[in-house]
TORFIVO-6961 format. One line per 5 residues: number of its first residue (from 1); for each residue x, y, z of C-alpha. Coordinates in steps of 0.05 Angstrom, whole numbers, always signed. Layout:
% residues N
NUM> X Y Z  ...
% end
This chain:
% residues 628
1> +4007 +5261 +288  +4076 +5269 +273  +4130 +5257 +329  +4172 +5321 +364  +4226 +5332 +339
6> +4280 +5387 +364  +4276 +5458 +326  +4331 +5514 +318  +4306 +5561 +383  +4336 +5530 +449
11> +4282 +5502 +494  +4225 +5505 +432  +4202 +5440 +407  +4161 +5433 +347  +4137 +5370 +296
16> +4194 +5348 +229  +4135 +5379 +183  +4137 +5448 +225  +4218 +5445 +219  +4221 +5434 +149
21> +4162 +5474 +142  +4203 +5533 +178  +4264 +5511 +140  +4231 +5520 +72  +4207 +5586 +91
26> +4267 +5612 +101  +4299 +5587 +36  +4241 +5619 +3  +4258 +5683 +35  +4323 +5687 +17
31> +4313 +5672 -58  +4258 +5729 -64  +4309 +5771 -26  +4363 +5749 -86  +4303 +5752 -142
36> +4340 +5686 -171  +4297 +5634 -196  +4278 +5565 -173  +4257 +5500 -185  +4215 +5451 -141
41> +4251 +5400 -106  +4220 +5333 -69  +4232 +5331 +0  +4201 +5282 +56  +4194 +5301 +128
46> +4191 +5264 +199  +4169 +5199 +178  +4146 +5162 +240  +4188 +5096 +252  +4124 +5047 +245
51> +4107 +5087 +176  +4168 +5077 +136  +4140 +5041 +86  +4098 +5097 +73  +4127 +5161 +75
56> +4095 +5228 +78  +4074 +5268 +9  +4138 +5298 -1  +4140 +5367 +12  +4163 +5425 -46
61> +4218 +5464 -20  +4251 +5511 -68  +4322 +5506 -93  +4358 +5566 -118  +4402 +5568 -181
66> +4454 +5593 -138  +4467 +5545 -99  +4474 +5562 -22  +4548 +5557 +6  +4566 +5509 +65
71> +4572 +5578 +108  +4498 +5597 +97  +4477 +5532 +124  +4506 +5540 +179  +4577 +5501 +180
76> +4638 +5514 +223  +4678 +5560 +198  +4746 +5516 +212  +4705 +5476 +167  +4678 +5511 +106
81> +4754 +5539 +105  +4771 +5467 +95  +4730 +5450 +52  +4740 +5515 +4  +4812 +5487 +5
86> +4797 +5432 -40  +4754 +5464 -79  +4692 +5454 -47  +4650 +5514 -40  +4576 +5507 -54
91> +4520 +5451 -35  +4491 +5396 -71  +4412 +5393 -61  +4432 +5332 -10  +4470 +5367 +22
96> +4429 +5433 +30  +4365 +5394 +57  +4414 +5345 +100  +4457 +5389 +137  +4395 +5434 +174
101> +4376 +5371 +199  +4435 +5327 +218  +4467 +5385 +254  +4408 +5393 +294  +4431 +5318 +318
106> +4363 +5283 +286  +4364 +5214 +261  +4355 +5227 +179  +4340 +5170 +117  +4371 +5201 +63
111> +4366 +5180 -16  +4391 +5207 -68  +4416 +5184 -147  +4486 +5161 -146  +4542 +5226 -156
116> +4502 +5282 -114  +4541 +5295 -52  +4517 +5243 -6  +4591 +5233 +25  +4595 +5301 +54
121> +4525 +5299 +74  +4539 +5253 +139  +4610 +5273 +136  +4606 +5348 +149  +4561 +5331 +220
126> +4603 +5284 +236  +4656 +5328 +236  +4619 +5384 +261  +4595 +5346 +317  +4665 +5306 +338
131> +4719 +5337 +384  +4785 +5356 +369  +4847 +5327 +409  +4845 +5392 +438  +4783 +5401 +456
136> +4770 +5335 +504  +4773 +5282 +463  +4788 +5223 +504  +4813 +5170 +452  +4759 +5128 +444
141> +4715 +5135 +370  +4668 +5188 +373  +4642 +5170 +298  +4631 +5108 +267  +4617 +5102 +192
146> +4599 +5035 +165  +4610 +5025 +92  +4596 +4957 +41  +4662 +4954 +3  +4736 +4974 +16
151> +4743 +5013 -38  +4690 +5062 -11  +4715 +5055 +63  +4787 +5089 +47  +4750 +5144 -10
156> +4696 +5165 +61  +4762 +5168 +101  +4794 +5215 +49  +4735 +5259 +46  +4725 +5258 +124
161> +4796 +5274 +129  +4803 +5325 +82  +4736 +5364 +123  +4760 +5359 +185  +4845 +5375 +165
166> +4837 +5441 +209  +4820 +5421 +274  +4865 +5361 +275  +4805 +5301 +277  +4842 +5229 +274
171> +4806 +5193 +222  +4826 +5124 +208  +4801 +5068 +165  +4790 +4986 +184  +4780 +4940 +130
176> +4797 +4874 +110  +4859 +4856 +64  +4905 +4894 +104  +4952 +4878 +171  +4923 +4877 +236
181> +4979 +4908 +272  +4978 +4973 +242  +4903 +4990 +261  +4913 +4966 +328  +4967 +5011 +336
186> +4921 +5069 +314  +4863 +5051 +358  +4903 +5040 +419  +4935 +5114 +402  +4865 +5144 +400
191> +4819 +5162 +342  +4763 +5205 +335  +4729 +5178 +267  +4722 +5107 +250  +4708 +5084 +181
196> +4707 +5010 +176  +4673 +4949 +138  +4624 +4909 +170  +4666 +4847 +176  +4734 +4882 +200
201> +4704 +4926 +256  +4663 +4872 +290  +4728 +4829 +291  +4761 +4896 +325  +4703 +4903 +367
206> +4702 +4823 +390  +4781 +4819 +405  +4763 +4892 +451  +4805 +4932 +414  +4753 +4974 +377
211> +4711 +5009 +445  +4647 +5031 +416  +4619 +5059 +487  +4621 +5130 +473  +4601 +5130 +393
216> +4546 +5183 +399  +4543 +5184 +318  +4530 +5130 +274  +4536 +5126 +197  +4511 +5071 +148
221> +4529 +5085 +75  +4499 +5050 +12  +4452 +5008 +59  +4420 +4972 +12  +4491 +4951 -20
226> +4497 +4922 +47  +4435 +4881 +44  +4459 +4858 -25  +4529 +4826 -1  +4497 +4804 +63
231> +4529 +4844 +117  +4459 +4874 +147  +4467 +4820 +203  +4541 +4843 +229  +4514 +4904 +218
236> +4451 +4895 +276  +4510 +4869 +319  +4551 +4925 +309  +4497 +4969 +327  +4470 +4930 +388
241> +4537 +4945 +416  +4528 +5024 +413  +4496 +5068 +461  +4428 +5075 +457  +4433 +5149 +457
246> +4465 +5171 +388  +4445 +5204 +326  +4437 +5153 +268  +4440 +5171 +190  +4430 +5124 +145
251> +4438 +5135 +64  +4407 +5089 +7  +4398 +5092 -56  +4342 +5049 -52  +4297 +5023 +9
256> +4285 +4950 +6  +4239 +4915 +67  +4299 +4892 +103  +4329 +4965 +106  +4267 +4990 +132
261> +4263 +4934 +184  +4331 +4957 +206  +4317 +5030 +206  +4251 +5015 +247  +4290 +4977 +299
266> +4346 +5027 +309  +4332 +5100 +286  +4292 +5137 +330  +4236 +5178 +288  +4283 +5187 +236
271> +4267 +5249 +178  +4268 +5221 +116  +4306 +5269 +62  +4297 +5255 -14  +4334 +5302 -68
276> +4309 +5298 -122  +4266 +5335 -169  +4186 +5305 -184  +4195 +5302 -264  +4272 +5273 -259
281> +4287 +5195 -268  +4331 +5151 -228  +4390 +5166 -279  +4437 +5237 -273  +4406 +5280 -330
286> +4478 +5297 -361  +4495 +5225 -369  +4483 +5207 -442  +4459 +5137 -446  +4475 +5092 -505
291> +4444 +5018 -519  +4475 +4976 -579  +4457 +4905 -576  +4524 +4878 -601  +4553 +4803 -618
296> +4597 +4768 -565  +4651 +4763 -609  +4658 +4832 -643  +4647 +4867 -572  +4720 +4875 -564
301> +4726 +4907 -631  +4668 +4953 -611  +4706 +4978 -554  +4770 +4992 -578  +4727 +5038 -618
306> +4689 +5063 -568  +4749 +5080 -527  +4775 +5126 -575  +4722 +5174 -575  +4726 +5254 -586
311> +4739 +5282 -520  +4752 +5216 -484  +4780 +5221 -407  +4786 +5174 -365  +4735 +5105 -373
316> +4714 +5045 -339  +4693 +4979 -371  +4650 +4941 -317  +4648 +4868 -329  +4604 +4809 -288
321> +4653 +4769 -278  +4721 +4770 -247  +4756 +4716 -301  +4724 +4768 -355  +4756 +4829 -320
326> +4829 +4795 -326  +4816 +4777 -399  +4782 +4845 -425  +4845 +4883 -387  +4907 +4836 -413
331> +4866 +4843 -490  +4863 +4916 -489  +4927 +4920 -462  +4954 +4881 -528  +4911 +4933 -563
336> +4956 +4997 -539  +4913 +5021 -492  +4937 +5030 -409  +4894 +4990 -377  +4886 +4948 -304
341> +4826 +4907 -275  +4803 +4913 -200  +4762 +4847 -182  +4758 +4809 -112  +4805 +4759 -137
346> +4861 +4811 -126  +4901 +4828 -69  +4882 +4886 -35  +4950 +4916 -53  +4932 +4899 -125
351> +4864 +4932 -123  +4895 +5002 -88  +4940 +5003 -137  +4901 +4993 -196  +4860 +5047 -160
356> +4916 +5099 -150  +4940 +5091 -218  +4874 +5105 -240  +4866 +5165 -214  +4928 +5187 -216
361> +4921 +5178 -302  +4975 +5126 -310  +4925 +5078 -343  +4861 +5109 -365  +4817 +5042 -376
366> +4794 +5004 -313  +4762 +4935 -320  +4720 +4929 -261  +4666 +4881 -231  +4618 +4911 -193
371> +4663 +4914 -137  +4675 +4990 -162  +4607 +5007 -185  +4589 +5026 -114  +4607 +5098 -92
376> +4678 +5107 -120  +4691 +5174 -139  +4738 +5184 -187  +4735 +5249 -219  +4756 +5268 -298
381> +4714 +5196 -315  +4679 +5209 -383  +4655 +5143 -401  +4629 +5081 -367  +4618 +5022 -408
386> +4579 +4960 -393  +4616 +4905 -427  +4559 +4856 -404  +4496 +4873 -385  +4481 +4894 -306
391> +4445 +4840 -278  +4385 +4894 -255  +4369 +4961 -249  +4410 +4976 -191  +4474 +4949 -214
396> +4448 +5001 -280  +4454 +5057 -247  +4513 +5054 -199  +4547 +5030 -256  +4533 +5089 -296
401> +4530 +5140 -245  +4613 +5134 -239  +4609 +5185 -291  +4561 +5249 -295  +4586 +5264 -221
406> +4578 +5331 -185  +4546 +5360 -248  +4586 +5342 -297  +4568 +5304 -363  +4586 +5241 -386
411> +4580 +5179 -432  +4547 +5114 -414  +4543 +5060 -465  +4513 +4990 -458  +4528 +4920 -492
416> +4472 +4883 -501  +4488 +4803 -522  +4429 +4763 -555  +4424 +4718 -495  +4422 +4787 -455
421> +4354 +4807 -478  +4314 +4785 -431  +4349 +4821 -381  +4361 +4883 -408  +4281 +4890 -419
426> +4269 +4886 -351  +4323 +4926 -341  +4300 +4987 -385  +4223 +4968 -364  +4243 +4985 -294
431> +4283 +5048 -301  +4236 +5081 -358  +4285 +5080 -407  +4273 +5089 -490  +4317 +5032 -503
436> +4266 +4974 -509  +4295 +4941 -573  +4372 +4965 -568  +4395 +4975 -647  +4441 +4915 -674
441> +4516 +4944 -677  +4579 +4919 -699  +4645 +4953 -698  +4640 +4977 -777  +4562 +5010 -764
446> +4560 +5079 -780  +4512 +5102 -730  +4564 +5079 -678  +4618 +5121 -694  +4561 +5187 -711
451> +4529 +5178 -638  +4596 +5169 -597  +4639 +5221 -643  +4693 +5173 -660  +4734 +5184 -721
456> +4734 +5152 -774  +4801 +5131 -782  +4794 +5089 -715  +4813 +5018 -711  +4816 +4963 -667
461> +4886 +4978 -641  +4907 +5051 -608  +4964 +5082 -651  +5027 +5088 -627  +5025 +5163 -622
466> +4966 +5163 -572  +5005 +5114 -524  +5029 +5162 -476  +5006 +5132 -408  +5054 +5103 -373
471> +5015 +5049 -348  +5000 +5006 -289  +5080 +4981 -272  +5091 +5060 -265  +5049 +5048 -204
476> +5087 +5012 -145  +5048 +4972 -105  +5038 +4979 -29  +5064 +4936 +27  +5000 +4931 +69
481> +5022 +4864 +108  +4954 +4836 +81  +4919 +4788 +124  +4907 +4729 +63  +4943 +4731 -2
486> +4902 +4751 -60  +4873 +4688 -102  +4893 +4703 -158  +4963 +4653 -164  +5019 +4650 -112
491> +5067 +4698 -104  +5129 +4699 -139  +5186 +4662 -111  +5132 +4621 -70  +5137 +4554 -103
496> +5215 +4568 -106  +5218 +4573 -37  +5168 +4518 -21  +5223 +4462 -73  +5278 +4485 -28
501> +5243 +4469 +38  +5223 +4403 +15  +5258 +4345 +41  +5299 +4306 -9  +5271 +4222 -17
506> +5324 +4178 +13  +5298 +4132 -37  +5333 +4123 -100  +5302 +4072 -137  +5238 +4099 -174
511> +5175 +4058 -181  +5148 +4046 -260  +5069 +4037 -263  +5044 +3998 -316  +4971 +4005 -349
516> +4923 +3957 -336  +4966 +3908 -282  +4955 +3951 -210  +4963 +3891 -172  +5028 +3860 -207
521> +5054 +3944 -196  +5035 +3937 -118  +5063 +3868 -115  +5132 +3904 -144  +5124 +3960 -92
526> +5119 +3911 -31  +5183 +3879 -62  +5222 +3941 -55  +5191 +3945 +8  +5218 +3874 +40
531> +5281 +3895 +5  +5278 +3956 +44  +5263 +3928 +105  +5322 +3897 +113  +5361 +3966 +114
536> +5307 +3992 +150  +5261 +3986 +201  +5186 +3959 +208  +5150 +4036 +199  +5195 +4047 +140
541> +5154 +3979 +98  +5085 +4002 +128  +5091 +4072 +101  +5116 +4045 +32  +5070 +3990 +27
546> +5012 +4039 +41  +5043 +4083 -12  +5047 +4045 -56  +4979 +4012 -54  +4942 +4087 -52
551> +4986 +4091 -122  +4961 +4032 -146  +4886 +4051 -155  +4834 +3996 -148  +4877 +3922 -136
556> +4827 +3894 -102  +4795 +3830 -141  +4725 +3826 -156  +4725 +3762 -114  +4729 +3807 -47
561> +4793 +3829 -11  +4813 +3774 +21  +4830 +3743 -43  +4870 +3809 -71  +4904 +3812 +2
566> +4927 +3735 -4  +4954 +3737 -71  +4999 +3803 -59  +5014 +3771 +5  +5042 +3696 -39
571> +5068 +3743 -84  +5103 +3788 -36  +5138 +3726 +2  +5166 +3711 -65  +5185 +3775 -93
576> +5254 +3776 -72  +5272 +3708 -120  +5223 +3704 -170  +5187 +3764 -212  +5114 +3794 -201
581> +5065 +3754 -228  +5016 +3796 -278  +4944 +3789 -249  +4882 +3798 -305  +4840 +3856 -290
586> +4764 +3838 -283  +4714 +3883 -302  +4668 +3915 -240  +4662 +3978 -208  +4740 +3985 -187
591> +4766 +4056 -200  +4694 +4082 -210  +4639 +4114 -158  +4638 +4103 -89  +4662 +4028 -96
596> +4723 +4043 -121  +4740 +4095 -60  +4720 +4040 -9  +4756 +3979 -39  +4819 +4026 -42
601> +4808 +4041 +31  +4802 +3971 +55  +4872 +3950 +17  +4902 +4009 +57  +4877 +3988 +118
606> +4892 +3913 +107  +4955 +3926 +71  +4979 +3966 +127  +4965 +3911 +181  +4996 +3866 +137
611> +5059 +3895 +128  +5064 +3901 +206  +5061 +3822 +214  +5090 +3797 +152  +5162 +3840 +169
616> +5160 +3790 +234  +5149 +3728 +180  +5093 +3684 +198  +5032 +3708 +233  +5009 +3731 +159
621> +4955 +3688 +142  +4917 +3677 +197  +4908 +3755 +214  +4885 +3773 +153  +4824 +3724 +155
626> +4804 +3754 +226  +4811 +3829 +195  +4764 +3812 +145
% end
């Protein structure tokens, strides 16, 4: 027996089957009514929180041709004017089968392929739902949307933005890799919207800047991209920290056990909503998929080939590896093409950049790890290639499904490696794919330049005439006062900066080290140090005796270190009228393994005690046979 949930008549209460039931009808109505045809689409109702591993036998529900526009389903006009601003006029099959629901404040699962609308989805409620400055917002967030990567967090705010531009909603966006200062100044001037990262908004929430009391509607995005980079558990603390009565949606592609534990735990008798059609795989239909199993050191030729393909837009490389990303970006850039890399090793200036200039068209290539596989929407991309093989079927298809978006075709092509074989069988096994034994291809193969409609005149390098991007320096980067400097290499001027702050040696006689005589070399340095001494004071021969000894790695005689301490110490007393003496090295374990890091430590330590007594004259001897 399926749990209540709340239907469309005020004060009427019937079960999620009976809603969607109800829902379906009238759907069905309305197509007969507009004689258009329709095909069957898979939809799951009400499944119970303690059944989530099993959900219902999905129900048919019919989807028109035509698809329905956000006004027939029900959306605020302030709204669907919005929205028809930017171009957006009609539903996706998510979005159809979502909104009924979510605006009738029910928790909802929802799954669908990668590219179908999911965004709006959650975004329309929750700005449906949300009040306007005007309207008695009080300044605290009314929305919180949690998403896995940064690069996703400021595309949601953009979309949530752009639906809510007529009523005024404050939407803002917390993530990491950018200044504190300037999202506390936000919150503290009242938001409506909150889209965040896991790891910045619990920070916001643990310093009490972020008040999460009156969130009544909570978003997770890409869940199971979550899971993958480990954020599920700031997630459950994020979400112990919201009221208890909310609406909660929650989008996956996919639903592994530790998703469902967290939708059990949380939702309450959440509907679970899947579009997609019963005879369609988990890859967009107008994607074209290509498999060549090419040789690690003619893929580079391959692509420069591949990127010059009839009717190429805009493409993305995606690469495992974020020292790969920098090298397949610099090489095509020597090739002629306009091309930038977006990796975690980047500042987060560097990434938005990379990003803007990509969509803006100033480069048309970005190298990208999978940083940018997950929910970036970038629209005119044609092609996606996977330089290297995905590491599994996931990473497959949000890889691929950066192109083929919204409902329009694209190219995805797929570098196998020998040693990537294994891999890519499981791969292909998993998704049903017909590319079991991927065709070997090198950059001269015929079939290569018949299935991706590349001329035949292409080479390796871009002409000249077909450089017209202006490239990635057209794009200025952003001050965002980021919170850690990239890793990638210092900044310039750093080291400049850090030469000129350094204090300048008072000493101006430079020590020589000779191979193979580290004893006679510390000897030397303890001379220079007595000489010292005499200009100086006692601290100024510790610190160079200790110096001098760290440089001089392993002095210690086989014999133990009282030996080695009484010879520099004869030899020392000496130095200033007679020269080192050259001490024979004997073979052992000095300057090897752990015995070599604790004989150097006991020199230090006796050295230094040593040099303490020794500037007084006499006491030398008998201290250093009680420190040993």
């Amino acid at each position: 027996m399926h749990p209540e949930l709340p239907f469309s008549a005020p004060g009427t209460r019937t079960s999620g089957r009976g809603r969607l039931a109800a829902h379906r009808e009238r759907v069905q109505r309305r197509h007969r009514s507009e004689k258009t045809r329709s095909v069957p689409l898979s939809v799951t109702a009400a499944v119970p929180s303690d059944d989530l591993a099993a959900p219902n036998k999905p129900i048919e529900t019919a989807a028109p041709t035509e698809r329905p526009t956000f006004a027939d389903l029900g959306v605020r006009a302030e709204t669907v004017e919005a929205l028809a601003e930017a171009g957006i006029i009609h539903a996706f099959p998510i979005q159809e089968l979502t909104l009924p629901l979510a605006l009738g404040r029910n928790d909802i699962i929802g799954q669908a392929r990668t590219g179908t609308g999911k965004t709006l989805a959650f975004g329309i409620p929750v700005v449906q739902t949300a009040l306007a400055p005007g309207e008695g917002a009080d300044g605290r967030p009314q929305a919180l949307v949690v998403v896995p990567t940064r690069e996703l967090c400021v595309q949601v705010t953009a979309d949530v933005t752009r639906a809510g531009a007529r009523r005024g909603l404050r939407v803002i966006s917390v993530y990491g890799g950018r200044a504190y200062e300037p999202q506390l100044t936000a919150l503290r001037a009242g938001v409506d919207v909150v889209v965040g990262t896991p790891g910045r908004l619990l920070d916001l929430a643990r310093q009490k800047v972020l008040d999460l009391a009156g969130v009544r509607t909570l978003v997770l995005d890409e869940a199971d991209e979550m899971l993958d980079l480990g954020f599920l558990p700031d997630v459950e603390r994020i979400m112990a920290q919201l009221p208890t009565a909310r609406q909660t949606m929650l989008f996956s592609a996919t639903m592994p056990g530790p998703v469902i534990s967290l939708a059990r735990r949380f939702m309450q008798r959440p509907v679970h909503v899947r579009a997609e059609q019963p005879d369609e795989t988990r890859t967009v239909p107008t994607t074209h998929q290509h498999v060549f199993r090419a040789h690690a050191l003619d893929k580079m030729e391959v692509l420069a080939r591949v990127l010059q393909a009839t009717g190429r837009g805009l493409a993305m490389v995606f690469v495992r590896t974020r020292r790969t990303a920098d090298k397949v970006a610099e090489e095509l850039d020597k090739r002629g093409f306009a091309a930038a890399a977006v990796h975690g090793d980047l500042g987060q200036g560097q990434r938005e950049q990379a990003l803007r200039a990509f969509r803006a068209g100033k480069v048309d290539v970005l190298v990208a790890t999978d940083v940018a596989a997950r929910g970036i929407d970038i629209s005119g991309v044609t092609h996606v290639v996977n330089y290297q093989c995905p590491e599994d079927e996931n990473v497959y298809l949000h890889r691929i499904g950066r192109t083929g978006r919204a409902g329009e075709s694209g190219v995805a092509v797929t570098f196998v490696d020998w040693d990537d074989l294994p891999r890519w069988t499981l791969v292909n096994k998993a998704l049903g794919l017909p590319f079991d034994g991927p065709v070997e291809t090198y950059s001269t193969s015929p079939h290569l330049y018949e299935a991706l409609e590349i001329p035949a005149e292409a080479a390796g390098t871009l002409p000249h005439a077909a450089r017209t991007r202006a490239g990635l320096d057209a794009e200025d980067i952003e001050d965002l006062g980021e919170s850690r400097r990239g890793r990638r290499g210092p900044r310039a001027g750093r080291e400049t900066s850090r030469a000129a702050d350094r204090p300048v040696p008072t000493r101006t006689r430079t020590r020589r080290r000779t191979r193979g005589a580290g004893a006679a070399a510390a000897a030397s340095g303890l001379a220079i140090a007595a000489e010292d001494a005499a200009e100086n004071d006692v601290t100024d021969l510790t610190t160079d005796a200790v110096g001098v000894v760290a440089e001089a790695n392993g002095v210690a005689d086989a014999d133990g270190p009282d030996a080695a301490v009484s010879t520099l110490a004869s030899e020392a007393g000496g130095a200033a009228g007679e020269p080192a003496r050259r001490r024979r090295r004997r073979r052992g374990n000095r300057g090897r393994g752990t015995g070599a890091v604790r004989g150097e430590a006991t020199d230090l330590a006796d050295l230094a005690e040593f040099a303490e007594v020794d500037a007084g004259g006499a006491e030398a001897a008998p201290l250093r046979a009680e420190s040993a």
